[in-house]
C-alpha angles and dihedrals in degrees: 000000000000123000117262093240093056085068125080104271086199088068104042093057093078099054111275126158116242084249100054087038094060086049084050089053101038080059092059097236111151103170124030116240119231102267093045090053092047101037090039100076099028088057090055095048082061089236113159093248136186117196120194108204136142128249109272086046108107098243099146094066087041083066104021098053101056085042085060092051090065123033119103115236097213093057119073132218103017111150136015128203123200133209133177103245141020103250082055092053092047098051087042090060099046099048085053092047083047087054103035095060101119104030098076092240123130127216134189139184108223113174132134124293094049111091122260098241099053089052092046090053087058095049086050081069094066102235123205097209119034115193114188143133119268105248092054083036086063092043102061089044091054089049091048095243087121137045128185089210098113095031107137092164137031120186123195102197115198087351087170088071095034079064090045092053092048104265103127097097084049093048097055092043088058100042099050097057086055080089100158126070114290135142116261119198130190123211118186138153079222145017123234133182082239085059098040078054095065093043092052084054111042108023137065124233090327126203114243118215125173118179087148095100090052094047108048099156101210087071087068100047126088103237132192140162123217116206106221129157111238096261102049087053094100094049100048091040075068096048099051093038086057094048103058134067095236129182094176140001143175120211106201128205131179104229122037087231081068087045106057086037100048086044085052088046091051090046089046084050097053098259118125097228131156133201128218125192145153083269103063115095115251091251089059100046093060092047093060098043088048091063097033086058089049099050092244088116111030105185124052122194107209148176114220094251093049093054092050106126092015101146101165104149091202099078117120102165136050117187124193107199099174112032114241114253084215122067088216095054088056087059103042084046089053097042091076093072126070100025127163081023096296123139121290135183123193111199121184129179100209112183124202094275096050094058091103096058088037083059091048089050094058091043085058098052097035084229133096117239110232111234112221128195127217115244109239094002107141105197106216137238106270105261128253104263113256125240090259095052099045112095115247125245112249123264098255095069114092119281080233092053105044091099099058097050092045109126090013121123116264091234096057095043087083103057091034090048088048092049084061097052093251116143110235105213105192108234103253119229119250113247115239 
C-alpha cells in the first residue's frame, strides 16, 4: 500500500479511498477542477445531484471517481452512465477504466453501430459500470441482457445534448424501470426547463452545482480570425498548418461533403489528415479516433455532428475552415482545445461574406476576436468561372449560339442575342 503522502493530497481531502486515490495518481491528476471539488463530496454522500459545467472540465472523473468509492466488486452490473453519442461512451469508458485500475471494478461503452454479439460477449463478463447510449441501453434491456436489479447509481452526462439528439422518450423509458432506490446524478453544459423537468421527475431533494459561469472555456483559447477570399482558403489553411507547432488539431466544415474534399486535398498536398462525418461506418470511426487519441493522425477533418463527444485533451489547434453559420456552434468547436488549463489556439478563416457571423460571434463571447495576417502570403486574382459554374443560356437561344451566351445573365441574353441576328423566342409556362 502506498504512503499517504505519495497520493494527491488535493484529492484526499475530499474524501477519496487509497485505491481510488492511486487510480487518481497513475492518471497523472495533481488539483482537483471545480466541478470535481463541488460534485466529489455530494456524490459520496449519496445526495441526488445535478451539476451544470461545461465540456474540458473534468467532469467524468467528478462523477467517476466517488462511483468508484462505493460500489461493491463481488457484486455485477451496479451503476450506468449515459451519453449522447458512441465516441462519448467510448472515451467515458475508457477515462473510468483509467481510474479504476486498482479498485477491482470493470467498465464497458455499449452503444449502435457495434454488433450484438460482441456487446453481449462483454456483458458476459458481468460489468460493474456500464457506459452506453440510450437507444442500445433500451435494446439490450428489451433483449434481457441487462437487467437494472442491482442498479445503485444512474448518470446522465451532457443530458442537454442527449434531448437535442432525440433521447427524451428513451430517457424516460430508462429511467422508469429503475424502479428501486438509487441515486440518480445529472451532468449538462446547460439547464433547461426540459431538463428541470426531468429532475423534478426522477430525483429526490437534488443538490444543485453550477461552476459553468467561472469556467467558460473561450476566455482561455487564443483566438484569431484570418480574411481570405474563398478561393485562396486551401492555400492559406497550408500556410497556417505548417506555421504552427501543432499536437492536435481539428480542421471544421461545415458539410461532410467539405469534409471528405478538403481531407483528400490535405492528403494530395502531403499532410496526414483524416475526415470524420456522419457517413463513415462505425469500424472505421474508431479507428480513426483511436489513432487520432494516440498521435498517430494530428490533424482531424471533421463535420459538427461528427465531433460531437470528442473529448481528446491534447488538442492544441482548432481550426474553423469554414466559418459556423451559430454562435453557439463557434464556442462548443472551440471548447475542445485548452482544456485542464493546457495551451489552445482558435483559427478561422472568415471571408467577406461571413463578417456578419464573425461580429455575432464576438457579441456572444463579450470579447473581439484579433485578425492576423499571414506573413508572405500573396492572395490571388479570382479565377475565371469553369464550364460547369457558369450559368447556362436559356433554351431559347440557338443550339449554334449556346456557347457564346454561356456564363451571360439571363436578362441581358434577349437584347445580345438580338445584336447577332439571333430570334429570342421567351420560354413559354407550362400550363397546369
Amino acid at each position: 500500500m502506498h504512503k499517504h503522502e505519495d497520493l494527491p493530497e488535493a484529492f484526499a481531502t475530499l474524501g477519496l479511498s487509497a485505491a481510488v486515490l492511486r487510480g487518481v495518481k497513475a492518471a497523472g491528476f495533481t488539483e482537483p477542477t471545480d466541478i470535481q471539488r463541488e460534485l466529489i463530496p455530494v456524490i459520496l454522500a449519496r445526495r441526488d445531484v445535478i451539476g451544470q459545467a461545461r465540456t474540458g472540465t473534468g467532469k467524468t472523473a467528478a462523477f467517476g471517481l466517488p462511483i468508484l468509492q462505493f460500489l461493491d466488486p463481488t457484486r455485477g452490473f451496479q451503476a450506468l452512465v449515459m451519453t449522447p453519442t458512441r465516441e462519448l461512451a467510448v472515451q467515458v469508458a475508457g477515462e473510468i477504466r483509467r481510474l479504476a485500475e486498482f479498485t477491482g471494478l470493470h467498465c464497458i461503452p455499449i452503444y449502435g453501430g457495434q454488433k450484438i454479439a460482441h456487446q453481449v460477449h462483454l456483458l458476459g463478463r458481468k460489468p460493474h459500470i456500464i457506459v452506453g447510449t440510450p437507444g442500445r441501453v433500451l435494446d439490450m434491456l428489451g433483449r434481457r441482457h441487462l437487467s437494472f436489479d442491482q442498479v445503485r447509481v444512474v448518470v446522465l452526462d451532457e443530458v442537454d445534448r442527449m434531448l437535442d439528439i432525440g433521447f427524451r422518450d428513451d430517457i424516460r423509458r430508462i429511467l422508469g424501470q429503475v424502479a428501486h432506490a438509487h441515486q440518480t446524478i445529472f451532468v449538462s453544459a446547460t439547464i433547461t426547463e426540459e431538463i428541470n423537468r426531468l429532475v423534478r421527475q426522477f430525483t429526490e431533494q437534488p443538490v444543485q452545482i453550477d461552476v459553468s459561469r467561472d469556467e467558460l472555456t473561450v476566455a482561455e483559447v487564443r483566438q484569431a480570425y484570418l480574411s481570405v477570399q474563398p478561393w485562396d482558403k486551401f492555400a492559406m489553411l497550408l500556410r497556417l498548418l505548417r506555421r504552427e507547432n501543432l499536437t492536435l488539431a481539428i480542421v471544421f466544415t461545415n458539410t461532410k461533403h467539405g469534409a471528405r474534399k478538403l481531407a483528400k486535398r490535405l492528403h494530395h498536398a502531403g499532410i496526414d489528415a483524416k475526415e470524420i462525418h456522419g457517413d463513415l461506418v462505425q469500424e472505421r470511426r474508431e479507428r480513426v479516433m483511436d489513432r487520432f487519441r494516440r498521435h498517430k493522425i494530428r490533424i482531424l477533418v471533421a463535420t459538427d455532428l461528427a465531433a460531437r463527444g470528442i473529448d481528446v485533451h491534447a488538442i492544441s489547434h482548432i481550426i474553423n475552415y469554414d466559418f459556423p453559420k451559430d454562435p453557439e456552434v463557434y464556442v462548443h468547436r472551440i471548447g475542445r482545445t485548452a482544456r485542464m488549463g493546457a495551451f489552445g489556439a482558435a483559427y478561422s478563416l472568415v471571408t467577406g461574406e461571413e463578417g456578419r457571423q464573425l461580429t455575432e460571434v464576438e457579441k456572444l463571447i463579450n470579447k473581439q476576436i484579433v485578425e492576423e495576417r499571414m506573413e508572405g502570403f500573396v492572395p490571388r486574382a479570382a479565377p475565371e468561372p469553369s464550364a460547369e459554374t457558369r450559368p447556362s443560356p436559356p433554351r431559347s437561344v440557338p443550339r449554334h449560339l449556346q456557347p457564346v451566351f454561356a456564363g451571360s445573365p439571363p436578362g441581358e441574353v434577349p437584347a445580345a442575342a438580338k445584336t447577332l441576328g439571333a430570334k429570342f423566342r421567351p420560354a413559354r409556362r407550362r400550363r397546369r
